[in-house]
C-alpha positions in Angstrom: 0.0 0.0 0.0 3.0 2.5 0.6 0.7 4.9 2.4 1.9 8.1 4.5 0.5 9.6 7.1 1.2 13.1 8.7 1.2 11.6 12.1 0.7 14.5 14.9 2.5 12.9 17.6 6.2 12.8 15.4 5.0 16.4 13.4 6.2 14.7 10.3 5.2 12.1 7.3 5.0 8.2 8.6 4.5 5.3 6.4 1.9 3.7 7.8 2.7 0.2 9.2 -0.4 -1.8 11.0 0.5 -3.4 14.6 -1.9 -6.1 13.0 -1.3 -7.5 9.6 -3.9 -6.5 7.4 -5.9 -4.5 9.9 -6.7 -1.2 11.1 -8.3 0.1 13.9 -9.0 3.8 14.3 -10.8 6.3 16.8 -12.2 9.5 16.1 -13.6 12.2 18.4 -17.6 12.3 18.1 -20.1 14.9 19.1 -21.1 16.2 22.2 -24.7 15.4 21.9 -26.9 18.4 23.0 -28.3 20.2 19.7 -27.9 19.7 15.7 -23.9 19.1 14.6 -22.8 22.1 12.6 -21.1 21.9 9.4 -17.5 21.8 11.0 -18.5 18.9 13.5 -19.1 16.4 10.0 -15.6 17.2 8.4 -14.0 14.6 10.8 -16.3 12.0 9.6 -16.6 12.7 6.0 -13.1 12.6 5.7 -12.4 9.3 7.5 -15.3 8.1 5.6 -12.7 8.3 2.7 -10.0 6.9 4.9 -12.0 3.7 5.9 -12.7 3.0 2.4 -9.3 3.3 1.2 -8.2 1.0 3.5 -10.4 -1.4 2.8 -9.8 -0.8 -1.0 -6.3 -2.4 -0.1 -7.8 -5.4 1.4 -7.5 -4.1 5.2 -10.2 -4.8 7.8 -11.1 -2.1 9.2 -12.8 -1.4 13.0 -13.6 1.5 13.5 -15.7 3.6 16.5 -16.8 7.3 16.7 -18.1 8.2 20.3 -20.9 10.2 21.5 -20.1 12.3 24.6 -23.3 12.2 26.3 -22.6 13.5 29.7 -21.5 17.0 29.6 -22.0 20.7 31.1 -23.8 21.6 27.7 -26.1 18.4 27.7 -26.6 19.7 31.8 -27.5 23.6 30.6 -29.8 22.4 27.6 -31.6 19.8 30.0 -32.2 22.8 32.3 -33.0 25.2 29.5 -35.5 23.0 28.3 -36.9 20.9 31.3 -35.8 17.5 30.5 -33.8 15.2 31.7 -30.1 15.2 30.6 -31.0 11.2 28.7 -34.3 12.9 26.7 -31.7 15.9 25.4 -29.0 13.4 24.4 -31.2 10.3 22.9 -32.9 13.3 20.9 -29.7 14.7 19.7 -27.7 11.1 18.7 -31.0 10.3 16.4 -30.7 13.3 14.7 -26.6 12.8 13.9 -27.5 9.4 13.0 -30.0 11.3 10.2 -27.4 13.4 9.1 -24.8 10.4 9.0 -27.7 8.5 6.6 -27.9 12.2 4.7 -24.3 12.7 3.9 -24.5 8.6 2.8 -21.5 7.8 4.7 -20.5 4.0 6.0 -21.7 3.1 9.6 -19.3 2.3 12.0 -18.3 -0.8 14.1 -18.8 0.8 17.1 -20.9 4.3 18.7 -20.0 3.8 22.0 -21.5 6.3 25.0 -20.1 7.6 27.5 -23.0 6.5 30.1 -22.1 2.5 28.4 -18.6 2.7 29.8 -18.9 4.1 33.4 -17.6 0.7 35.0 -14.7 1.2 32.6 -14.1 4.7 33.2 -14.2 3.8 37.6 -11.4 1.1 36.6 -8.9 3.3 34.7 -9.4 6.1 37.8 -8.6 3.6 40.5 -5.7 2.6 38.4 -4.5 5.6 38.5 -4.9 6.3 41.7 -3.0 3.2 43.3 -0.6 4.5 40.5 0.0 7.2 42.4 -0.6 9.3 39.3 -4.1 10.8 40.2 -5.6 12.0 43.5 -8.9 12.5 45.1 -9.5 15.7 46.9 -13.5 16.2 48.4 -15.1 13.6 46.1 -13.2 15.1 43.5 -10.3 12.8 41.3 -7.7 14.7 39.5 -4.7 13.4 37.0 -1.5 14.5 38.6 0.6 16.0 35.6 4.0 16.2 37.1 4.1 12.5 37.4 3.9 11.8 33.9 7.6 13.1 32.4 6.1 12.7 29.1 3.2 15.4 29.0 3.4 17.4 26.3 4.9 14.8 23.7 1.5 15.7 21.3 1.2 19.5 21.9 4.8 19.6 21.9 4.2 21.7 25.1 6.3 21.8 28.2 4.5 21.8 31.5 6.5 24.7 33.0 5.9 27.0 30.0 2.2 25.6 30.8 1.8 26.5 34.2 3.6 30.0 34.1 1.6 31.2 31.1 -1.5 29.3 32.5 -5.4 30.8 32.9 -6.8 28.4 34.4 -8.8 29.3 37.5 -7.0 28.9 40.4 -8.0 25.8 42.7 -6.2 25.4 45.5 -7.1 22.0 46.2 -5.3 21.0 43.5 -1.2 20.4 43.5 -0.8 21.6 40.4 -3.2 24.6 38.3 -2.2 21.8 35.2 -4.1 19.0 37.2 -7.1 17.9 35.5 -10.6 16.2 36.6 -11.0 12.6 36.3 -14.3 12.7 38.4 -15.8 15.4 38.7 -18.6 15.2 42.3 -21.9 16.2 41.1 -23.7 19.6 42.2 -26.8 19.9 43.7 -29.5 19.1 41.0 -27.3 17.6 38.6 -27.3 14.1 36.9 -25.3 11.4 38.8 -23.6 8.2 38.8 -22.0 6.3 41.9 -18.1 6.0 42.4 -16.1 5.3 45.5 -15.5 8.8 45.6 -18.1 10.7 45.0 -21.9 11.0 43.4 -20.8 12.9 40.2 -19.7 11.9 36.5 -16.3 11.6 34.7 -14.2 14.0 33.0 -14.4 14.9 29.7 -10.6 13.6 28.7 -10.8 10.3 30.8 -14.1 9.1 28.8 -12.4 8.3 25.3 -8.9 7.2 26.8 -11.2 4.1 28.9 -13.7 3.6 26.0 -10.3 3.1 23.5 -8.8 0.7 26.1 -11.9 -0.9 26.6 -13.3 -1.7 23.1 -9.6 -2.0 20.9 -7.9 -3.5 24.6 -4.8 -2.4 23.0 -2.6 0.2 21.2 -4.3 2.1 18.8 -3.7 2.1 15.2 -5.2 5.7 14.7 -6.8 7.8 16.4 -8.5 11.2 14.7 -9.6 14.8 15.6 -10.5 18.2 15.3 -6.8 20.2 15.4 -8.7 22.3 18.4 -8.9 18.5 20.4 -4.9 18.7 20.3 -4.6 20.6 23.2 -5.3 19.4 26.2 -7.8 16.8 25.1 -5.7 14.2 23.0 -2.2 15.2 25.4 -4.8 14.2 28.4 -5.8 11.1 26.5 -2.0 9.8 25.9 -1.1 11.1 29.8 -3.8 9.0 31.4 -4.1 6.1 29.4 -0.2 5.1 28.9 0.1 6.1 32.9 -2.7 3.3 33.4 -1.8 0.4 31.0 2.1 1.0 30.8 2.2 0.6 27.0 1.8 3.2 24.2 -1.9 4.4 23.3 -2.4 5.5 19.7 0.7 5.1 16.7 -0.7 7.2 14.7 -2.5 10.9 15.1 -4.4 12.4 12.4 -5.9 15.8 13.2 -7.7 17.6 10.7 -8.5 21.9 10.7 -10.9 23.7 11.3 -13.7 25.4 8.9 -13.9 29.3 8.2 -16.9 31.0 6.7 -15.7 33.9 3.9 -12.5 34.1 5.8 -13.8 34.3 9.5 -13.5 31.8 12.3 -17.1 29.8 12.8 -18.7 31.7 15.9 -21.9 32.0 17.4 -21.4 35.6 18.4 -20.6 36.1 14.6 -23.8 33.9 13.7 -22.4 32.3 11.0 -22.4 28.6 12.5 -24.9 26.8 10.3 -26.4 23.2 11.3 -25.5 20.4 8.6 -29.5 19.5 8.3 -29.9 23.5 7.6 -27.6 23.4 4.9 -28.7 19.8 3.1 -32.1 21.3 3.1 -30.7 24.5 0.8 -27.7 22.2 -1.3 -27.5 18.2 -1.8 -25.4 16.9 0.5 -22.9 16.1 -2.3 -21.7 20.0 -2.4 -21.0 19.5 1.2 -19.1 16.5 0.6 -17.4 17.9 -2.4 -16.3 21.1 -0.3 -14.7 18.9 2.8 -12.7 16.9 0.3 -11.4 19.2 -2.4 -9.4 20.9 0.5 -6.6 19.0 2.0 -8.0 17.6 5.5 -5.1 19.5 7.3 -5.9 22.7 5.9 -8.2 25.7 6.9 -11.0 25.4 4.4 -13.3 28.3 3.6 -16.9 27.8 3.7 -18.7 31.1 2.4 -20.3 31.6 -0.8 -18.2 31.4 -2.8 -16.8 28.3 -2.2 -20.4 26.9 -2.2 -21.0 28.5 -5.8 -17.4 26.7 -6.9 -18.4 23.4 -5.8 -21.9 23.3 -7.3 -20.2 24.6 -10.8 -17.4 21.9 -10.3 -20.2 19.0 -9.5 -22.4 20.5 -11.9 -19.4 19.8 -14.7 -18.3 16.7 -13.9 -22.3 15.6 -14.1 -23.0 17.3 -17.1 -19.8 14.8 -18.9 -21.4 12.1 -16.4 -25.3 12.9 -18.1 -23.3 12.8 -21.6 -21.7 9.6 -20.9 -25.0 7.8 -20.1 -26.7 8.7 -23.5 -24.2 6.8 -25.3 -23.3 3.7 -22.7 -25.2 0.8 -23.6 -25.9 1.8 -27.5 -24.0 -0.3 -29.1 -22.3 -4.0 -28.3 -18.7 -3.2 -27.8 -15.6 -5.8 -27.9 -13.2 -6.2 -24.6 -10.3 -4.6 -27.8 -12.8 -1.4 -28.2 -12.9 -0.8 -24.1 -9.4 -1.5 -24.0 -8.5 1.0 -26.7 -10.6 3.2 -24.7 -9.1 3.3 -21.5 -5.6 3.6 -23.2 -6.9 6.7 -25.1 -8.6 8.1 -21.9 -5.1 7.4 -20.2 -6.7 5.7 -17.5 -4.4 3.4 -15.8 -2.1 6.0 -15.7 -5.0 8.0 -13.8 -5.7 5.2 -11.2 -1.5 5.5 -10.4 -1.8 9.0 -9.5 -4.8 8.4 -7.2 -3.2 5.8 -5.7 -0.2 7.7 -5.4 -2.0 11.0 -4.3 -4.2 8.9 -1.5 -1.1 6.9 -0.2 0.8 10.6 0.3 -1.4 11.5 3.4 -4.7 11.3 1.5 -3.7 14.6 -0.9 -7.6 15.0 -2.3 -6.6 18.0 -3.9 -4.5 16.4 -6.2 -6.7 13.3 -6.7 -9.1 15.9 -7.9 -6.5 17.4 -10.4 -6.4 13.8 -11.9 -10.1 13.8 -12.0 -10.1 16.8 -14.2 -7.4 15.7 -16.5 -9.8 12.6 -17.5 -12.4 14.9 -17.7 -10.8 17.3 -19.9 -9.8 14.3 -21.8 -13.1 12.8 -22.5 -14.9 16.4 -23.3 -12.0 16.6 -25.9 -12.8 13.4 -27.4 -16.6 13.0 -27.0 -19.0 15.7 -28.2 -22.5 16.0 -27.5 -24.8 15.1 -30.7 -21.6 13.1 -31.8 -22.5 9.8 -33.8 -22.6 6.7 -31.6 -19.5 4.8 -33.0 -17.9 1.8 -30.8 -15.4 3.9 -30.0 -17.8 7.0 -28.9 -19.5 4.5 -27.1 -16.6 2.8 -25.3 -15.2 6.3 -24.2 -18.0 6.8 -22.8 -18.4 3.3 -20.9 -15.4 3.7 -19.2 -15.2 7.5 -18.2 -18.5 6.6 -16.2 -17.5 2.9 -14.2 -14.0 4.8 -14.0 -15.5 8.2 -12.5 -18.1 6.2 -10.6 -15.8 3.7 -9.2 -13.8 6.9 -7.8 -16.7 8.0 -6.2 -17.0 5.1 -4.2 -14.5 5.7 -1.9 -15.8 9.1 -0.9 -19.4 8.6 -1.8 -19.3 11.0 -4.8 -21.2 10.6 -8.1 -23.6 7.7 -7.5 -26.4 9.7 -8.2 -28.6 9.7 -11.9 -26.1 11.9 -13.8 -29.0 14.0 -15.6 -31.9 13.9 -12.6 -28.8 15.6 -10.5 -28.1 18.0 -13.1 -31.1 19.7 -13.4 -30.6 19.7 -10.0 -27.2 21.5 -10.4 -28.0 23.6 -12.9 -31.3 25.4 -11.0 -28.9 26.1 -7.7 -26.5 27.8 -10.7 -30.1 29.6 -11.9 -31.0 30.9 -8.3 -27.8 32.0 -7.5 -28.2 34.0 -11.0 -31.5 35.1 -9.9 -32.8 33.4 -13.1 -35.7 31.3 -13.8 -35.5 27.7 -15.7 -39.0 28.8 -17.6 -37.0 31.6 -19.1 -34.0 30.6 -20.2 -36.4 27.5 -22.0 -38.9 30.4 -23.1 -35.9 31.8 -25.0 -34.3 28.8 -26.1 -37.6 28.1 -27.7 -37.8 31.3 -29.1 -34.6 30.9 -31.1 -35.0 27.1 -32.2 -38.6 29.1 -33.7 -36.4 31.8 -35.4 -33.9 28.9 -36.6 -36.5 26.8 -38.1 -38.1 30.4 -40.1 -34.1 31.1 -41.4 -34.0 34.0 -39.4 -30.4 33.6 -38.4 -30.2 37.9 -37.1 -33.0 36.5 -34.4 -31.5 33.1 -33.7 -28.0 35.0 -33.1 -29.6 37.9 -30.9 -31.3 35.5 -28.7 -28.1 33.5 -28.4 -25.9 36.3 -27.6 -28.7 37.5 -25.0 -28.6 33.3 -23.6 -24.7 33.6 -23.5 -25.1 36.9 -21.4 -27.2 34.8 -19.0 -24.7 32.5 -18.5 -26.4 29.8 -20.6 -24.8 27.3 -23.6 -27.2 26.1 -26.2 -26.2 23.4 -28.4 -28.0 22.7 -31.4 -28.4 18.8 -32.0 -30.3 16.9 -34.5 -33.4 16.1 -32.4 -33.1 19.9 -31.2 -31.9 22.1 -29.4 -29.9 21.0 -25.5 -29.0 24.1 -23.1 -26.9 23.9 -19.5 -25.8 26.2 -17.6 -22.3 27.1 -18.7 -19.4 25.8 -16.6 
């Protein structure tokens, strides 16, 4: 496989060697479930959606879990907000990621573990810990002592005096150190509960995915993924309390991916420009989201305003429209396994399947797999022209742009859909954002296939010209006239 991964922990390129032969197991960070997921919660997910099934395209067997924090101050504030119980809030909310997860048409995972499964779990890494010597409890309260793991900072890359002089964190004096963190947390007055030999209260936040990692995978991780904002302190906490527990080494390899921005600014709610992801699949097909989250490099910043929306609709909407093209002539004549041979040589296709091969297996570089995706396409649209006789070789061209271009799509559930139903689709979100109706542009296209047929080629030209300044192609074709949207 030769793949190379950008692992966190070493800040450099890895090639990535399984502790098991020919399987994978990986973690990534889930939602805290207490309202909808915003558009920057599912780039984690779409993008390891593409990992799994690269993987497995190379014959790995892949386990994989994604977690749902459902004990947290948030899921405590809505409960109260709303007068419900803390459960209500957090079944509600894990339904309606699950809907979004069936939306965006991604693969389930082996494993959705809660935080409210693994309690027992969590209890047993803490008193580990504790006998350890590496955590104490203070008032009901557990907390990880920092000082007594030497290693602290190995992710962040942070040293725990630079930590503690520059530190903000709100002084308590219970604790040795300001770095120490909460294991267990005792419950206040009114809040949800669980029993521990400590105290009524609940776990910490950073303690939940270190014992649900140990407890489902029961040893060192293959990968383990996250938001770059998880870095610091979550995932440095994970690696402190799980190796202090177990003694061996907790993930090989971390992948952290960035953070969204919406026309150059940082997502905020302050800003009110956070938008839900069930929001925006009800204004765009979830395939523009998609497309956006993987034509940007999954360590990158990537830009989510308008404009970017506007270039992935026009970039789906021309890969469709050869897609649409391809379909007309795919099954119209019987071809020969010489003609679809001679096909994929002229379409240079093998040599296309190298360089996403080679583009995936250096840190899963999308950008550049979709830079050999429009090479093919500007290949095919050289070679096959709309209203262009159906010859074997037309028609094998056209056979395998579209398994090629679908098979692609597979492994980041891309262009399955029905090439011309999606568009029409397309092409009206490229009409609205014009401000244009479909009933006019076909009112005029009508009027100059009327001015054609009575030779009056002044009119025909003057309506084109005025279709052109719309933004609109019209090709004239024996059985009449076809118009997109031009791309």
């Amino acid at each position: 496989m030769n793949l190379h991964i950008y692992n966190s922990l070493s800040r450099q390129k890895e090639e990535f060697k399984p502790l098991e032969s020919g399987k994978v197991r990986i973690y990534v960070c889930g939602p805290t479930v207490y309202d909808f997921l915003h558009v920057g919660n599912f780039r984690g997910p779409v993008f390891f959606n593409l990992v799994r099934n690269w993987f497995e395209r190379n014959s790995y067997q892949v386990e994989y879990a994604l977690n749902f924090t459902d004990i947290d101050d948030k899921i405590i504030k809505k409960s109260l907000v709303e007068n419900k119980s803390a459960s209500e809030i957090t079944e509600k909310y894990i339904s309606e990621y699950k809907k979004d997860f069936e939306i965006l048409g991604l693969k389930k995972h082996e494993h959705n573990p809660r935080v409210t499964e693994y309690l027992p779990s969590i209890e047993s890494l803490i008193q580990k810990l504790i006998v350890t010597k590496k955590a104490y409890e203070v008032d009901g309260d557990v907390y990880f002592q920092v000082d007594q793991f030497p290693e602290y900072g190995k992710l962040s890359g942070r040293k725990i005096e630079d930590l503690q002089s520059g530190s903000r964190i709100e002084v308590d004096e219970r604790k040795k150190s300001p770095m120490d963190f909460a294991l267990w947390k005792k419950a206040k007055p009114s809040e949800p509960s669980w029993p521990s030999p400590w105290s009524a209260g609940r776990p910490g936040w950073h303690i939940e995915c270190s014992a649900m990692v140990n407890e489902i995978f029961k040893k060192t991780l293959d990968i383990h993924g996250g938001g770059i904002d998880l870095l610091f302190p979550h995932h440095e906490n994970e690696i402190a309390q799980a190796e202090a527990a177990t003694g061996h080494k907790f993930v090989q390899y971390w992948m952290h991916w960035n953070l969204l921005n919406f026309s150059g600014q940082k997502m905020s709610k302050s800003v009110g420009n956070i938008i839900s992801l069930r929001e925006f699949a009800t204004q765009y097909p979830p395939e523009v989201y998609k497309w956006m989250i993987l034509s940007s490099h999954y360590r990158s910043v990537l830009d989510f305003g308008d404009e970017a929306i506007l270039r992935a609709i026009s970039s789906l909407a021309k890969i469709y429209s050869s897609m649409s093209l391809a379909e007309e002539y795919f099954s119209l004549l019987e071809l020969t396994e010489a003609d679809l041979k001679k096909a994929e040589i002229d379409l240079n296709l093998k040599s296309a399947q190298e360089s996403v091969a080679k583009a995936l297996n250096d840190d899963f570089n999308t950008p550049e797999v979709w830079a050999v995706l429009y090479e093919v396409l500007r290949n095919y649209n050289t070679k096959v022209k709309r209203g262009a006789q159906a010859t074997a070789g037309i028609v094998a061209l056209s056979k395998v742009f579209l398994i090629w271009i679908r098979d692609l799509g597979l492994l980041m559930s891309l262009f399955q859909k029905s090439p011309q139903d999606f568009l029409v689709e397309l092409d009206d979100l490229l009409l609205l954002k014009k401000n244009i109706l479909r009933s006019h542009v076909d009112q005029l296209v009508r009027a100059r296939a009327e001015a054609r047929a009575m030779k009056d080629f002044a009119k025909s030209d003057e309506l084109r010209q005025e279709l052109l300044a719309l933004g609109i192609s019209v090709m004239d074709l024996p059985k009449g006239s076809f118009w997109e949207v031009t791309k």
